[in-house]
C-alpha positions in Angstrom: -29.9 21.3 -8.0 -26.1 21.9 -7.9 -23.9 20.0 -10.4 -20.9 18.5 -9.4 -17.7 16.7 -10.4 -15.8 14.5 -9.2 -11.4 13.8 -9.3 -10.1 10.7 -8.4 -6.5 10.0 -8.4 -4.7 6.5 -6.8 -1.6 7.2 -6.5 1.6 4.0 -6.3 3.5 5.8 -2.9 2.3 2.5 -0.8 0.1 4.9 1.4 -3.3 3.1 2.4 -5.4 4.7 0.4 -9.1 3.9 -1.6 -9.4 2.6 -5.0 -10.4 4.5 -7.6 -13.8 2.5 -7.9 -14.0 3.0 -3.8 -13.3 6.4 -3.5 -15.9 7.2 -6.6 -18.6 5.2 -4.2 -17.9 7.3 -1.4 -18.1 10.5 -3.7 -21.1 9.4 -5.7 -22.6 8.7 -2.1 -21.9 12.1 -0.8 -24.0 13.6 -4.0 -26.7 11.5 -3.4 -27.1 12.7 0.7 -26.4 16.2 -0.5 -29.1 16.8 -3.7 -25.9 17.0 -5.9 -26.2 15.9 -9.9 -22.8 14.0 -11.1 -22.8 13.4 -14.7 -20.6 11.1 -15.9 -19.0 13.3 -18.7 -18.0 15.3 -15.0 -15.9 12.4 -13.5 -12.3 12.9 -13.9 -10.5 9.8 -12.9 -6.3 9.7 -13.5 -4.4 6.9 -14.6 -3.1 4.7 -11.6 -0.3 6.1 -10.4 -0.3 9.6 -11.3 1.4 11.7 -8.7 -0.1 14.4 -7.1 2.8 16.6 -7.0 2.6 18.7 -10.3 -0.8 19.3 -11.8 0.8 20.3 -14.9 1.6 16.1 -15.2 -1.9 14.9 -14.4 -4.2 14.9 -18.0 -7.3 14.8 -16.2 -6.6 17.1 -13.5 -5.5 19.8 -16.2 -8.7 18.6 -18.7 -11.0 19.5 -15.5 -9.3 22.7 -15.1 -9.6 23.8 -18.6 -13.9 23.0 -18.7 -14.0 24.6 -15.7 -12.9 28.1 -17.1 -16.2 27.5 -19.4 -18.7 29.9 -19.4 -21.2 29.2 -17.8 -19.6 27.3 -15.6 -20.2 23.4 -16.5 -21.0 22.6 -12.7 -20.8 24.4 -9.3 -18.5 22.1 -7.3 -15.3 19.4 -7.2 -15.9 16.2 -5.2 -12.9 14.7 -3.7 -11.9 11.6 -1.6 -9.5 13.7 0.2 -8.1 17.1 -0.2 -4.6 14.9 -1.1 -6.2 13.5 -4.4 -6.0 17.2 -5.7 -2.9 18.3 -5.0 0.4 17.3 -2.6 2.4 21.0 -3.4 0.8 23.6 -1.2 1.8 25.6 -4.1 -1.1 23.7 -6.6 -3.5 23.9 -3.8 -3.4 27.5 -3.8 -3.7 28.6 -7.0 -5.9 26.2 -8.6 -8.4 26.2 -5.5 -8.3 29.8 -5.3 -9.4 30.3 -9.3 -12.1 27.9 -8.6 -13.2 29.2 -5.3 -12.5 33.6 -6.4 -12.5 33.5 -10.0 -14.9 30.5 -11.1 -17.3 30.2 -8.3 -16.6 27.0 -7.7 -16.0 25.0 -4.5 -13.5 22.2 -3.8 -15.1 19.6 -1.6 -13.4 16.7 0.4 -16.3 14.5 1.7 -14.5 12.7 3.8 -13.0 16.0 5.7 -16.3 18.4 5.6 -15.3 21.7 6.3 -16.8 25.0 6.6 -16.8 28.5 5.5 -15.2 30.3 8.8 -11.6 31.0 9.5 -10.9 28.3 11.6 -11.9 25.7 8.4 -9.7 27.8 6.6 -6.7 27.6 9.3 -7.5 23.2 8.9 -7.1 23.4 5.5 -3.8 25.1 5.2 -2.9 22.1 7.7 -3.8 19.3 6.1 -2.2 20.8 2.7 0.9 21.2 4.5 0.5 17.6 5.9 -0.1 16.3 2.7 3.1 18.5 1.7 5.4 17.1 4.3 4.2 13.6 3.6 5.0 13.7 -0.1 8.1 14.9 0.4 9.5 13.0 3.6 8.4 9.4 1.3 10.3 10.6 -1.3 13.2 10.9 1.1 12.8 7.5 2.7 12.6 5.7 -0.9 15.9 8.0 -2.1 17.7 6.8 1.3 16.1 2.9 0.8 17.5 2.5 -2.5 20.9 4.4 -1.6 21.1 1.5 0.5 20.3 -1.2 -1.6 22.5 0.1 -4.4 25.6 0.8 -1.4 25.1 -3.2 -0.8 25.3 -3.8 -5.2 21.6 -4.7 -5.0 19.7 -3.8 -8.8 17.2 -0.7 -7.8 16.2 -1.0 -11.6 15.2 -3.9 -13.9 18.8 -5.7 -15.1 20.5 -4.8 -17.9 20.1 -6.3 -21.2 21.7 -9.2 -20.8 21.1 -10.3 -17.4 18.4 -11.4 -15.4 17.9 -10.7 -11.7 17.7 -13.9 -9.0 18.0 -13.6 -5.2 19.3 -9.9 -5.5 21.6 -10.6 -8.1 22.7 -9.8 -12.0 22.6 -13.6 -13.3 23.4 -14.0 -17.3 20.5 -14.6 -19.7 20.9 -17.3 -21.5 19.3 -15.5 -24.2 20.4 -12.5 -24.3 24.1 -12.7 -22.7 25.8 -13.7 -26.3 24.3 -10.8 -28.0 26.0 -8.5 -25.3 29.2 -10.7 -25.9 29.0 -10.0 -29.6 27.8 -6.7 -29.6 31.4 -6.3 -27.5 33.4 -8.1 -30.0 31.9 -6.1 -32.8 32.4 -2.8 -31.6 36.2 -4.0 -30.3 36.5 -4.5 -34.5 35.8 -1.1 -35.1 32.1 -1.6 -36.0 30.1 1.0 -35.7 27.3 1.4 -33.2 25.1 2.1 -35.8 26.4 -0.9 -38.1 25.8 -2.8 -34.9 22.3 -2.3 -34.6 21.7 -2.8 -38.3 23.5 -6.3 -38.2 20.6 -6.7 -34.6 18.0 -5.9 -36.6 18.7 -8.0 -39.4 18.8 -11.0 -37.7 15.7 -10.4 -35.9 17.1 -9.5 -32.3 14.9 -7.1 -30.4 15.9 -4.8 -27.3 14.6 -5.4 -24.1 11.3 -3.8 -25.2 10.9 -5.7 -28.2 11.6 -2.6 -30.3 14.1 -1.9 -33.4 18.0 -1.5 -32.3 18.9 2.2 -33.1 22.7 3.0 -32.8 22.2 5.1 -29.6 20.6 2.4 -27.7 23.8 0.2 -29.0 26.3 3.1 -27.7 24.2 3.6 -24.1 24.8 -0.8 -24.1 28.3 -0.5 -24.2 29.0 2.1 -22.1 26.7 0.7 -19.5 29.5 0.4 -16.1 26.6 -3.3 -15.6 29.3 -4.8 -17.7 32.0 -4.4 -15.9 30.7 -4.8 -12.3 29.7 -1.8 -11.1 25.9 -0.3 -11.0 25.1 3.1 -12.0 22.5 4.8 -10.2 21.1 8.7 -10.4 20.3 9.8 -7.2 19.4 13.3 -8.6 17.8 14.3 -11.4 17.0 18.1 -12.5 15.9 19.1 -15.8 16.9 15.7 -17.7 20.6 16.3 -16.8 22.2 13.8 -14.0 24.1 14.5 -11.6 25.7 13.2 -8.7 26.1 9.8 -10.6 26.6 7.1 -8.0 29.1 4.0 -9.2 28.8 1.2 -6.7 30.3 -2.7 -7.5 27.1 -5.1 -8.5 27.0 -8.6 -7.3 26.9 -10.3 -10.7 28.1 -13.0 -12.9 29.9 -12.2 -16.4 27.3 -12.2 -19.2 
């Protein structure tokens, strides 16, 4: 009797897709039919949301890598969903499924698109990775220009700065919150330091947003936060931590 495992990975992109508990029914179903054994020490499930674009950012897909370069080799085979839950760069596809299927001896399934050993299987999967590819890639696109338009029109794209609360697409003051922002302004204005500011904070028992400790960075990145003066910031690129191409755009808000 083969062994198998199983990966299941729900990603938050808005595509229709299973549930993690679904698409584990229709894999454990697939075993069954098949004579396959699927311990459950062999189930590999990510958190909800994990994207599918870098394996080396997905725990469980990198955990089920690393058992299956035991020897002997834990089981003979990788149930998915759909041939999307394992990767959505070609690039991933390729290498991991090739060490499995060359190196390891061990087969990547999708049991809801069977296919078979001959070229022209082959050719369908080197389609459907690049479909899954193009679809990763073109959503990211379409949420980058959605939110370049929301933030063109001073709509938040984030959760509001401290201080403010959002209502009907708009910064509103928190009545809670907006007088610490006033006198974290007036402090500094008196030459108090950031971090003498976020002492004084947490001395009086006033958390951050997250309900964490005030550290004098998080007092510096408050104050020189453009929110405060009308205009949202917004990074429409990203590459190795560094912004760039910061966008500045005027907010629809109240004062806090």
């Amino acid at each position: 009797m083969k062994i198998a495992a199983a990966y299941i990975r729900v990603s938050t992109d808005g595509q229709l897709e299973y549930s993690p508990d679904s698409q584990l029914k229709v894999v454990r179903d697939y075993a069954q039919k098949n004579g396959m054994l699927l311990p459950e020490s062999f189930i590999f499930q990510e958190e909800e949301g994990i994207s599918g674009k870098q394996a080396e950012k997905r725990p469980a897909f990198m955990r089920m890598i690393g058992m299956a370069k035991q020897k002997p080799k834990p089981f003979d085979c990788i149930l998915l969903w759909k041939f999307s839950r394992f990767a959505r760069s070609r690039r991933d596809s390729i290498v991991y499924k090739t060490m499995l299927r060359k190196q390891l001896g061990i087969d990547v399934i999708s049991v809801t698109e069977q296919l078979g050993d001959d070229e022209l299987s082959l050719l369908l999967e080197a389609v459907i990775e690049a479909m899954d590819e193009y679809y990763s890639i073109n959503l990211a696109e379409e949420v980058k220009r959605g939110m370049l338009e929301k933030v063109s029109r001073g709509e938040p794209v984030t959760p509001p700065a401290y201080g403010y609360r959002i209502q009907e697409k708009r910064y509103i003051p928190n009545s809670e919150t907006a007088p610490v922002v006033r006198w974290m302004f007036e402090q500094r204005a008196q030459g108090i330091s950031c971090k003498e500011i976020a002492q004084q904070l947490n001395e009086m028992g006033i958390p951050t947003a997250r309900g964490l400790r005030w550290e004098a960075r998080a007092v510096e990145y408050l104050l020189q936060n453009p929110v405060y003066i009308g205009k949202i910031r917004w990074n429409p690129h990203r590459s190795s931590g560094r912004t760039r191409n910061t966008a500045t755009i005027h907010a629809h808000r109240g004062k806090p």
